[in-house]
C-alpha positions in Angstrom: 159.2 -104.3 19.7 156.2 -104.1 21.9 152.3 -104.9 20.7 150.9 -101.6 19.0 148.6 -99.7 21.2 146.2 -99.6 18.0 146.1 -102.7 16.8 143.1 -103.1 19.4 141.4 -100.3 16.9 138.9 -101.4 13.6 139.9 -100.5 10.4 137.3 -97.9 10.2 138.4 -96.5 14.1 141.7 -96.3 12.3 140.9 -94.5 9.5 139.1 -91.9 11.5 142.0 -91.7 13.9 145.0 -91.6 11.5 143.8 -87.7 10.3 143.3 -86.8 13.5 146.9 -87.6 14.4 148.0 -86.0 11.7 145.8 -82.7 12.9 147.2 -83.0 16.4 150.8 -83.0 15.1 150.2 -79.4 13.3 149.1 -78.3 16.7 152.6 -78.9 18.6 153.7 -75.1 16.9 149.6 -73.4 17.9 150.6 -74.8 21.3 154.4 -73.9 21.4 154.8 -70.6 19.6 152.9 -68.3 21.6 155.3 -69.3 25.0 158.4 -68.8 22.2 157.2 -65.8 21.9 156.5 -65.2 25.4 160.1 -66.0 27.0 162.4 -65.3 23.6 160.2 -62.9 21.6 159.0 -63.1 17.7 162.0 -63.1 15.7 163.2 -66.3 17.9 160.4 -67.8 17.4 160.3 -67.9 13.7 163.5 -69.2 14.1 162.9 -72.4 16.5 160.1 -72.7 13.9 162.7 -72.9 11.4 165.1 -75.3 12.9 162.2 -77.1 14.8 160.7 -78.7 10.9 164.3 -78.3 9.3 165.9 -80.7 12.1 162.8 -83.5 12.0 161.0 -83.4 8.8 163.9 -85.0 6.3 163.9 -87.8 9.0 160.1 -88.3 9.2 159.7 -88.3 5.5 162.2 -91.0 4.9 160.6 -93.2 7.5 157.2 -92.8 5.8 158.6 -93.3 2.3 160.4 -96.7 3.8 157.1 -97.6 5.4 154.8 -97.4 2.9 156.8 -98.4 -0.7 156.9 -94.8 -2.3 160.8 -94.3 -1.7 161.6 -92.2 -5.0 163.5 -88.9 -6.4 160.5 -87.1 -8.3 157.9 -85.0 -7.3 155.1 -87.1 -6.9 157.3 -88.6 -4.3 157.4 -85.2 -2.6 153.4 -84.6 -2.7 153.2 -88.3 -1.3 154.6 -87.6 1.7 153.2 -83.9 1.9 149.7 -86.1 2.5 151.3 -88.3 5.4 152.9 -85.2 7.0 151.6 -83.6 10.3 153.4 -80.3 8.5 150.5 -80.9 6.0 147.1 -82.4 8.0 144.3 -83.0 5.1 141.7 -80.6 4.3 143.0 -78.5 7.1 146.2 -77.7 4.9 143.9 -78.5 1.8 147.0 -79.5 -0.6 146.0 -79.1 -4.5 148.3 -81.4 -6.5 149.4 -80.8 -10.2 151.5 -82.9 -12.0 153.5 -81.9 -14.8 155.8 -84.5 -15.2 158.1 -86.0 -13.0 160.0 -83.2 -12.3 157.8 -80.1 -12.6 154.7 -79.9 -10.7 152.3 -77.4 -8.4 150.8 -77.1 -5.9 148.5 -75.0 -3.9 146.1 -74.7 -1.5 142.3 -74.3 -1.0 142.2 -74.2 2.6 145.2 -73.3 5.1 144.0 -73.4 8.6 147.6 -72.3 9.9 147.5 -69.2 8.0 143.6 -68.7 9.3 145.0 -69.0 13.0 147.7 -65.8 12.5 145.9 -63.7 10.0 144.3 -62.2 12.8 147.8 -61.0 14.4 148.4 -59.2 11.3 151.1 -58.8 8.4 154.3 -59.2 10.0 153.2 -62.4 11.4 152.0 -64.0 8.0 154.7 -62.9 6.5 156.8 -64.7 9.1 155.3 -67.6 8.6 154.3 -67.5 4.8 157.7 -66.3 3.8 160.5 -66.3 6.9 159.1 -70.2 8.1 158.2 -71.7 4.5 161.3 -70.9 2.6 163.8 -72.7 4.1 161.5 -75.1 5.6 160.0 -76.6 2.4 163.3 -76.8 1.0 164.7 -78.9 4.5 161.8 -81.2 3.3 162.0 -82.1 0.0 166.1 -83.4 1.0 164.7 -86.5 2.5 163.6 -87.0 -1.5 166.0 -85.1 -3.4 168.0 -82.0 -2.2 168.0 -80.5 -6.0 164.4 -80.0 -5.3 163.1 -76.0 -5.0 159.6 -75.3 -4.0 159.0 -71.8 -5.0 156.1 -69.2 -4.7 153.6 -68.2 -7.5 151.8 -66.3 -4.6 151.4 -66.2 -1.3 150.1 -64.0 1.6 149.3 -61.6 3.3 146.2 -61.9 0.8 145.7 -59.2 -1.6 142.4 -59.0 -1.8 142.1 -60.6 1.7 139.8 -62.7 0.9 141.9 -64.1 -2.4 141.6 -67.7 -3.3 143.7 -70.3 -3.4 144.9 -69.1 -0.5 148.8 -69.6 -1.7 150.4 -71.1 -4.7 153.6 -72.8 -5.0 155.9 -74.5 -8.0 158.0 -77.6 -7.7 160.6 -78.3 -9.9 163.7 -80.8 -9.9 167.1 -79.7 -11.7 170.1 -81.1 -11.7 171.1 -77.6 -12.2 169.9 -76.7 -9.0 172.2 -76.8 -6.0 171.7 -79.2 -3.3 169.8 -78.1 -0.3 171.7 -78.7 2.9 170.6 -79.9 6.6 171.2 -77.6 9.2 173.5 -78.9 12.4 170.0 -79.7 14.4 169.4 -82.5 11.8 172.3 -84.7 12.8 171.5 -84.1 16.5 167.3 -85.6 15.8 169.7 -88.8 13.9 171.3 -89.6 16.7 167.8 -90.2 18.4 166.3 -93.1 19.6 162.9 -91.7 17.6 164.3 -91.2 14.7 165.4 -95.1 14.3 162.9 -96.8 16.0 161.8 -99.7 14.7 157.8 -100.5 14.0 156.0 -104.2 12.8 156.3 -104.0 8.9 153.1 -104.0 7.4 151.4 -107.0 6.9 151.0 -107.4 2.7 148.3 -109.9 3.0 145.8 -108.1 5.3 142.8 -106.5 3.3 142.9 -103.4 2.1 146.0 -101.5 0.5 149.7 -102.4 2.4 151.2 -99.2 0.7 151.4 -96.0 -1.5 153.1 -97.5 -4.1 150.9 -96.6 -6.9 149.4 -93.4 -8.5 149.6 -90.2 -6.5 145.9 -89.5 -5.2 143.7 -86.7 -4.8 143.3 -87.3 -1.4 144.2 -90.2 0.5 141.3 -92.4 1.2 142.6 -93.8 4.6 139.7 -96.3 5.1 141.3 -98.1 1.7 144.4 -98.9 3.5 144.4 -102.2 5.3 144.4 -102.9 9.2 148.0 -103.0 9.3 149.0 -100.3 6.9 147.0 -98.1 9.5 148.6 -99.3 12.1 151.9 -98.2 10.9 150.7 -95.0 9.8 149.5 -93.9 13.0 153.1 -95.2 15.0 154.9 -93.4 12.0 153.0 -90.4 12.9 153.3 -90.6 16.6 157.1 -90.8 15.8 156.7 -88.0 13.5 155.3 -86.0 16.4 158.2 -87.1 18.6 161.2 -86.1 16.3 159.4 -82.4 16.0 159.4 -81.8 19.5 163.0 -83.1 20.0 164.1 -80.9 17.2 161.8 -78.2 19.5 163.5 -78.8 22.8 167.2 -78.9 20.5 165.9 -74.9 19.5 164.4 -74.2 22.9 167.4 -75.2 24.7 169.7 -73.1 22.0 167.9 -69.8 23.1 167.6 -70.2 26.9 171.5 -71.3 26.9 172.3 -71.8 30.7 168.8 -70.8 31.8 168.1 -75.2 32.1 164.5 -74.2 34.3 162.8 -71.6 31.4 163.9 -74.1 28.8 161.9 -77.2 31.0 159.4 -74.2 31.5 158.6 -74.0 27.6 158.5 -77.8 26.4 156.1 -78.4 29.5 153.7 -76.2 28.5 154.0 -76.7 24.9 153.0 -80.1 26.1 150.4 -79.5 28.2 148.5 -77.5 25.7 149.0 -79.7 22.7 148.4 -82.8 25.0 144.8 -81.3 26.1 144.0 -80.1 22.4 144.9 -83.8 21.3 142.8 -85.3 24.4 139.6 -84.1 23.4 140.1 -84.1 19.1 140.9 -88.1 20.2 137.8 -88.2 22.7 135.5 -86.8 20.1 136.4 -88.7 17.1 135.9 -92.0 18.5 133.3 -91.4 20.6 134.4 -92.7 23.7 133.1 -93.0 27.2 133.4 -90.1 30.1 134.7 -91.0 33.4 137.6 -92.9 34.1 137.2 -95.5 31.9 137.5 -92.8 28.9 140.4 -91.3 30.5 142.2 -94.8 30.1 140.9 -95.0 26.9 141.8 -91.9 25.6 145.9 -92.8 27.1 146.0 -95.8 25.5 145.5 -93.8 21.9 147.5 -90.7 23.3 150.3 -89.5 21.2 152.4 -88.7 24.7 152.1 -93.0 25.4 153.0 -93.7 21.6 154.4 -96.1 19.9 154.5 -99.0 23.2 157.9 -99.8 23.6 159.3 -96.2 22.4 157.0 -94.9 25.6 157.3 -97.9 28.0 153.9 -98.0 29.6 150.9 -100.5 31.3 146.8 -98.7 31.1 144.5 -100.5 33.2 141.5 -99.5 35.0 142.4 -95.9 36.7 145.6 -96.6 36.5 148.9 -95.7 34.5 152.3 -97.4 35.2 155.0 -95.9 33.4 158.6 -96.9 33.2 162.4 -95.9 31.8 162.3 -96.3 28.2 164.2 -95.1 25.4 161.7 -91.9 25.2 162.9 -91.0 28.4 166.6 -91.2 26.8 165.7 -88.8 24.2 164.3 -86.6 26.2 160.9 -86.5 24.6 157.2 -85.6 26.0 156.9 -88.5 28.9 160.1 -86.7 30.3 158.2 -83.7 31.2 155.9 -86.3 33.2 156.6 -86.7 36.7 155.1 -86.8 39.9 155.9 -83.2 40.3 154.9 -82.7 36.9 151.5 -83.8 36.8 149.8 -80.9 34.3 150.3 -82.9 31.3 148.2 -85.7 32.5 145.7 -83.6 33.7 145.4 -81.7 30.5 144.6 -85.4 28.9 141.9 -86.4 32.0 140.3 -82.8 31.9 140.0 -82.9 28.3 137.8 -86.0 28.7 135.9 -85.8 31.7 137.0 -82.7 34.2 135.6 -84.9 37.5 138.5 -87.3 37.0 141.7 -86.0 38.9 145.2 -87.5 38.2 147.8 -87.8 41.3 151.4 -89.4 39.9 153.8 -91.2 42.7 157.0 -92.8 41.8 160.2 -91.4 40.6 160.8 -89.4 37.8 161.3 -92.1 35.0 159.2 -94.8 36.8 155.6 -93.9 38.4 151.9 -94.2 38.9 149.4 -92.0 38.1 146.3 -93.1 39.4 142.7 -92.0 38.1 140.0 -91.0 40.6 136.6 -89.1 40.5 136.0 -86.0 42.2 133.1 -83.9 43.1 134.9 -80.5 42.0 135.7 -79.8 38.0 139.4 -79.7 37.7 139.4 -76.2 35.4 140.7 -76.3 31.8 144.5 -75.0 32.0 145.1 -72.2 30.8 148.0 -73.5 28.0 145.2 -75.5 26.4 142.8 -72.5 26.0 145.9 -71.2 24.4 146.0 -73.7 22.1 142.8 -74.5 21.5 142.5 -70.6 19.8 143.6 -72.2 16.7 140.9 -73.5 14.1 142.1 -76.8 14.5 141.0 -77.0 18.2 137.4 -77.6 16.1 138.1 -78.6 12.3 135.8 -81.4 11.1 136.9 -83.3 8.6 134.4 -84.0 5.4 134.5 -87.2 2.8 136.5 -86.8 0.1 136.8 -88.9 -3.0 140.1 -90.6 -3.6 141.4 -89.7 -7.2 144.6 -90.6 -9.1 146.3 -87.8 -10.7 147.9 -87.7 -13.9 150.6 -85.7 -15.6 148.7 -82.9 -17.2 
């Protein structure tokens, strides 16, 4: 295992960054879909969305079950890792928790930025996502805590009135009764990963501040209340989370473009490049860091491309990136796409910050340089940010929120 990448963060940088991770994460489908769409048209697309969550989530959850002490079989279990779940970034998917008892509970939410983003693109696409992508997707979640587990809808859009709040409604219940969910073939595939069984630093218990989620299901997580180390984790775990989706991704991708190896490359690249940008400048903002090239570095060294070190085998020193063969490039995953006749997904990152920094990449394909310099000509946005960067995420601020322990009711 190499040094985390964060631990150079404060606990209060980390608390700020931790939700935006778990933002930029949501944005891998705003950033993918629309070239799904492009190359395979609609009804493919809601299915890569389909096996994309279905092939990665049951692994993700697991890992942040293990991670943070909440392993369990009930629902609260479930709505624990709904709140560490890039499927689920707070307020932006603004998850309302009811408890029941253990095995009966609700759900629903207040604010659904995904469903904001496609509303404009009419019925047929809310239905595909509120009905075609959350039915068998929700269920492919709740197997990494117990497959007799059905979330089922009390509403749900298209909105009728339009402007009817909560903006969806959902039930959870655990039966015995019930039959057991299944993973699809995609699953086994993401578990034979590198990702999916990487291993992080284990929390350190006596660092201040709370090592785990062990206790009452809250409100709303209150990330500052988590220690140093906790956040540390959390932010690898969702790095990896990020990882495992877009493996499952390139596993659906490849599946539709069959023999066609250059349209399939042609998709996960610009998937990247737009999600990379997006997650540029959301990291830039947040923690106020510096222009130039110094920011640029800065801004790397945080990047969800780079992360966790030793996954993404890399050095970030002044203007200059060295990256080398590492088990991400075994997988397959984002740094793959990186090359030095690949350079768009780096630029996305150094236009994002500052557009007079310009990145040129030398090397081979698993093992090169990308150095930083200035230049007196604005390197233009690309267009596959703009595209992703239509979605409300591109500028959701997050607000305070108390941190409240919920009780069965």
């Amino acid at each position: 295992m190499s040094r985390s990448r964060y631990a150079g963060l404060s606990r209060s940088e980390l608390a700020t960054l931790v939700p935006e991770l778990l933002l930029i994460g949501q944005m891998i489908d705003r950033s993918g879909m629309a070239w799904c769409i492009q190359a395979f048209g609609r009804e493919e697309m809601l299915q890569i969305a389909i096996e994309e969550w279905a092939g990665a989530s049951p692994i993700y959850t697991k890992r942040m079950q293990r991670a943070l002490s909440f392993e369990g079989d009930d629902v609260p279990t479930i709505f624990k890792g709904l709140q560490l779940d890039i499927g689920a970034p707070p307020q932006f998917m603004d998850f309302r928790f009811t408890l029941r008892d253990r095995w009966h509970g609700q759900f629903h939410l207040d604010h659904c930025g995904a469903l904001l983003d496609v509303e404009p693109m009419g019925d047929e696409y809310v239905t595909g996502m509120c009905h075609t992508i959350e039915d068998p997707t929700f269920d492919a979640t709740a197997i990494a805590t117990n497959p007799r587990a059905q979330v089922r809808p009390i509403h749900r859009p298209p909105r009728n009135p339009s402007d009817r709040h909560p903006h969806c409604a959902w039930t959870v219940i655990i039966d015995e009764s019930y039959p057991e969910a299944q993973g699809i073939p995609a699953l086994d595939l993401v578990r034979e990963t590198k990702a999916a069984t990487w291993e992080l630093d284990a929390i350190d218990p006596s660092d201040e501040g709370s090592a785990d989620y062990s206790g009452a299901l809250l409100s709303d997580l209150d990330f500052g209340a988590f220690s140093h180390s906790a956040l540390v984790r959390i932010a690898e775990e969702v790095c990896l989370q990020m990882h495992l989706l877009n493996l499952s991704f390139v596993i659906a991708v490849a599946k539709r473009a069959a023999t066609d190896a250059e349209l399939a490359v042609s998709v996960n690249t610009r998937q990247l490049i737009g999600v990379a940008g997006l997650a540029a400048e959301r990291i830039h903002r947040a923690l106020g860091s510096p222009g130039g090239i110094e920011g640029v570095r800065r801004v790397l060294e945080l990047h969800p491309l780079l992360n966790p070190a030793g996954y993404v085998a890399a050095e970030n020193s002044a203007g200059r990136l060295a990256v080398h063969p590492s088990p991400a490039h075994v997988d397959g995953a984002w740094i793959s796409l990186c090359t030095p006749d690949s350079v768009a997904p780096l630029q996305s990152i150094a236009t994002a910050v500052d557009p007079y920094v310009q990145v040129q990449v030398t090397g081979t394909p698993t093992d090169w340089i990308a150095e930083l310099t200035h230049t007196d000509t604005p390197v233009a946005e690309l267009p596959e940010v703009l595209v992703a960067k239509v979605s409300g995420g591109a500028d959701f601020r997050f607000e305070p929120r108390r941190s409240l322990p919920l009780t069965v009711v």
